[in-house]
N, C-alpha and C positions, 0 to 999 in steps of 0.2 A: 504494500500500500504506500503511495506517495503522499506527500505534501497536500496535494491539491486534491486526493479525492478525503482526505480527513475534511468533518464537520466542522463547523467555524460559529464559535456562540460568539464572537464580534458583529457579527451580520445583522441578526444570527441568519446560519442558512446549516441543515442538511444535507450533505453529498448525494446522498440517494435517499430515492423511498426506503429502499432496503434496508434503512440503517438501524434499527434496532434490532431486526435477523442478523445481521452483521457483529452485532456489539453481541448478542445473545449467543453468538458461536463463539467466542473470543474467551469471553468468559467461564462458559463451562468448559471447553476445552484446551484452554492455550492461556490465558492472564486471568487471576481471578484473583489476590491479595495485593498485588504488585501492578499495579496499570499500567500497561503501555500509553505512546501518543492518541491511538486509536480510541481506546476505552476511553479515556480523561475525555477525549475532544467531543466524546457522543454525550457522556453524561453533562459538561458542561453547556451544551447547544440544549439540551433538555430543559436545564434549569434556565437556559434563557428565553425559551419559545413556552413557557408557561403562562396561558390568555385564559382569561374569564376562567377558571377550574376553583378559584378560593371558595371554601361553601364555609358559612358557621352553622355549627352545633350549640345548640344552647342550652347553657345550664338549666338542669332537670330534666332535660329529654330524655323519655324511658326507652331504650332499643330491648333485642332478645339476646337469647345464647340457648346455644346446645347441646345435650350432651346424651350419649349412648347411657342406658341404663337409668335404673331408680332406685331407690330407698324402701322397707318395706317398717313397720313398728308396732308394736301391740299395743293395740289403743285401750283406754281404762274403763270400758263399757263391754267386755268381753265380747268386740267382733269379730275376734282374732286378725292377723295382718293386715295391715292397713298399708294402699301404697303413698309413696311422700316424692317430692322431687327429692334429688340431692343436695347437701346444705349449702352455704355462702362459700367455706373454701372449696370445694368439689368443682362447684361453678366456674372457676377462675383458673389462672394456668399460674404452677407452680415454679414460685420465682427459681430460677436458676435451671429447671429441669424440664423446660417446653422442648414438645419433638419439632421437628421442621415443618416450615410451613411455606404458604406461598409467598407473604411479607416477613418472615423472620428465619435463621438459621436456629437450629437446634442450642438449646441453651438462653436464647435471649427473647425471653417471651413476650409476646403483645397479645393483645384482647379482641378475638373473633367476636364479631357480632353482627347483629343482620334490624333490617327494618319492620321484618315482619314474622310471626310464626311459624307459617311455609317454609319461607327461606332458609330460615334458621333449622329447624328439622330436615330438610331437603339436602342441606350442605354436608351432615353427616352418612350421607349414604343408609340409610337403614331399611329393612326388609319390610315384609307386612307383616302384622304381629308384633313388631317391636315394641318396647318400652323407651321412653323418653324422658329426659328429663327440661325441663326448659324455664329458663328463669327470666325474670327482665331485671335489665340494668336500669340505673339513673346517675347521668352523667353530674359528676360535681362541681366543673366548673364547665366558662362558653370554650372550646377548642375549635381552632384552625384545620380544617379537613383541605383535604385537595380530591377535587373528585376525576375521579376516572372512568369515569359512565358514558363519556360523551360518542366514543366512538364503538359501545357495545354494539356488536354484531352484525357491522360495517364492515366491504371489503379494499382494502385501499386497487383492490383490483380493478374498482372502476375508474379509480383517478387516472390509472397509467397507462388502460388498455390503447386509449385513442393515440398516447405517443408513441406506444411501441408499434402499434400498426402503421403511424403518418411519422414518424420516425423523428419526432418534433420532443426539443426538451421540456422536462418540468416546471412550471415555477416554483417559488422560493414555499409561494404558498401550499402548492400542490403536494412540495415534498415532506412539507410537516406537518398538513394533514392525515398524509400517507402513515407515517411513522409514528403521530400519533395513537391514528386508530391498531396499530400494532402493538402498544403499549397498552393502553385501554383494553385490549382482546388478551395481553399474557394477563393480567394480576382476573382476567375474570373466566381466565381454560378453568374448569372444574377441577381439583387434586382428586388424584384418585391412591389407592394404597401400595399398588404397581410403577407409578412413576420412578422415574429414574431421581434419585437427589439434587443429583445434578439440573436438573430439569429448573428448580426453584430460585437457582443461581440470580438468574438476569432481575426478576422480579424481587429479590431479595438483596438484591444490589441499589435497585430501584428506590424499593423504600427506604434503606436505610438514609439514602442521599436526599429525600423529602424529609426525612426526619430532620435533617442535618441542617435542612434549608429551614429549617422552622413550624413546620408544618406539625402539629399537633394527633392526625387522624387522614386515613384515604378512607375514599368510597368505590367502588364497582359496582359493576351488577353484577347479580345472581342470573346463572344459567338456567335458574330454575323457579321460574315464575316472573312476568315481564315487570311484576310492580313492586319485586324481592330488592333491597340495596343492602351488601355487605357491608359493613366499616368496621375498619381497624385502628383500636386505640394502640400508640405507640408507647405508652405508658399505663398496665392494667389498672392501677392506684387511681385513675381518671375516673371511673364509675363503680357504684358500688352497689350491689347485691340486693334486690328488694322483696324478690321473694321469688319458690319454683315450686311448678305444678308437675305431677307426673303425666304422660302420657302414652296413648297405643296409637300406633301407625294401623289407620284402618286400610290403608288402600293408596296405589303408588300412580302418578301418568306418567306415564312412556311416550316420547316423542322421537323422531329419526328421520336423517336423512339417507340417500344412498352416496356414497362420496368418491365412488371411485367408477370403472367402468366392469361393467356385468361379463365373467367369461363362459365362454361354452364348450361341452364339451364336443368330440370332432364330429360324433356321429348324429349329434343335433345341428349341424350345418350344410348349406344348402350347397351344390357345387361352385356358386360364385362367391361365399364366404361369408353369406349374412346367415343370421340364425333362423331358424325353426321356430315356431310357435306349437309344432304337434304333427302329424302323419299327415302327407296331402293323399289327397282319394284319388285312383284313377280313371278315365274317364274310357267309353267305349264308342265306337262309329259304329252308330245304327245299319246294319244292312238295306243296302237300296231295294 
């Protein structure tokens, strides 16, 4: 990489659409404590192409949280087992000992939360049948969110389709739109329990330098529900515990695309190479 295809937060301007796939590879694979010119110049152009995204949180706003599992208690009226959410610390992630996450590495916890119930149960992956526990928070003081919502489920594919066909370059605007909405789309990919570690790198690099910029709290969306919003406290100490109910997962929606292209097998193709839909019938000439 030269000089001139590094990003430039003087402008600011973006080298390419591509530049967060770019900075995303670098990272998990090649500079991830130690920044080259490359990483510095991407994260820097970041913090300077930051428009209209500041959102406040205000003191006492009650969000949720999730959690696999509940509590059960023998109540003093001989019903036997009673179910209970789980208490105030259960709720919260244990300072020093959080597993990895999409905004944080293992060890340095922050506070998943969501804007609504669904969400919040939704984000744990759970079956049907499950038990849940689900609590709401109340923030303690106003916090500085930076939201990431904007470019939910946007492909920057349309920006660039029309230059790469008329072979015409980007604007300054076009390419940080583009790379935006590629930021926007890592911190809101769903984690799943298969991911690679590595995977969490780019986006956990991300926040920690919103952190660093000031920023109190991000927002996303949830891939699961259009009117669900994540937010993560970068400090769990910001809200505190008001009360949890236990719950069952009655029942799950499934939604899908197909994403790739359908193959067939040989003998389901026609001799010019398109598929079959099923057996053609043969036809007979009526005797004259």
């Amino acid at each position: 990489m030269t000089a001139t295809d590094l990003d430039d937060s003087s402008k600011p301007e973006f080298s390419s659409y591509d530049s967060y796939r770019h900075f995303a590879s670098r990272v998990r694979h090649e500079r991830r404590y130690v920044w080259d010119a490359p990483v510095q110049a991407f994260v820097d152009t970041v913090l300077a192409t930051i428009k209209d995204r500041d959102v406040e949180l205000r003191e006492g706003m009650v969000l949720f949280r999730a959690q696999a599992g509940i509590e059960y208690y023998v109540s003093d009226e001989n019903q036997g087992e009673q179910p209970s959410g789980y208490g105030a610390a259960r709720m919260k992630p244990r300072p020093n000992r959080s597993t990895e996450g999409r905004a944080n590495p293992a060890g340095m916890p922050v506070l998943y939360l969501g804007t609504t119930e669904k969400n919040v149960i939704s984000e744990i992956r759970p079956w049907v049948g499950a038990e849940v526990s689900v609590a709401q928070l109340k923030l303690k003081r106003k916090l500085r969110a930076l939201d990431l919502s904007q470019g939910h489920g946007k492909s920057h594919l349309n920006l660039i389709l029309g230059h790469i066909l008329n072979g015409t370059p980007m604007s300054l605007e076009e390419k940080e739109r583009a790379v935006w909405i590629s930021i926007d789309n890592a911190f809101s990919q769903p984690v799943t329990r298969s991911d690679d570690m590595a995977d969490y790198v780019p986006t956990q690099i991300l926040a920690e330098v919103f952190k660093n910029a000031g920023y109190d709290a991000i927002g996303y969306k949830s891939q699961f529900g259009e009117k669900g919003l994540n937010i993560v406290l970068f400090n769990p100490d910001d809200a505190d515990v008001i009360n949890c109910a236990p719950y069952r997962v009655t029942g799950l929606e499934v939604s899908f695309k197909e994403i790739g292209n359908r193959w067939y097998r040989a003998e389901n193709m026609n001799p010019s190479g398109t598929p079959t839909t099923g057996k053609s019938k043969k036809t007979r000439k009526a005797k004259a």
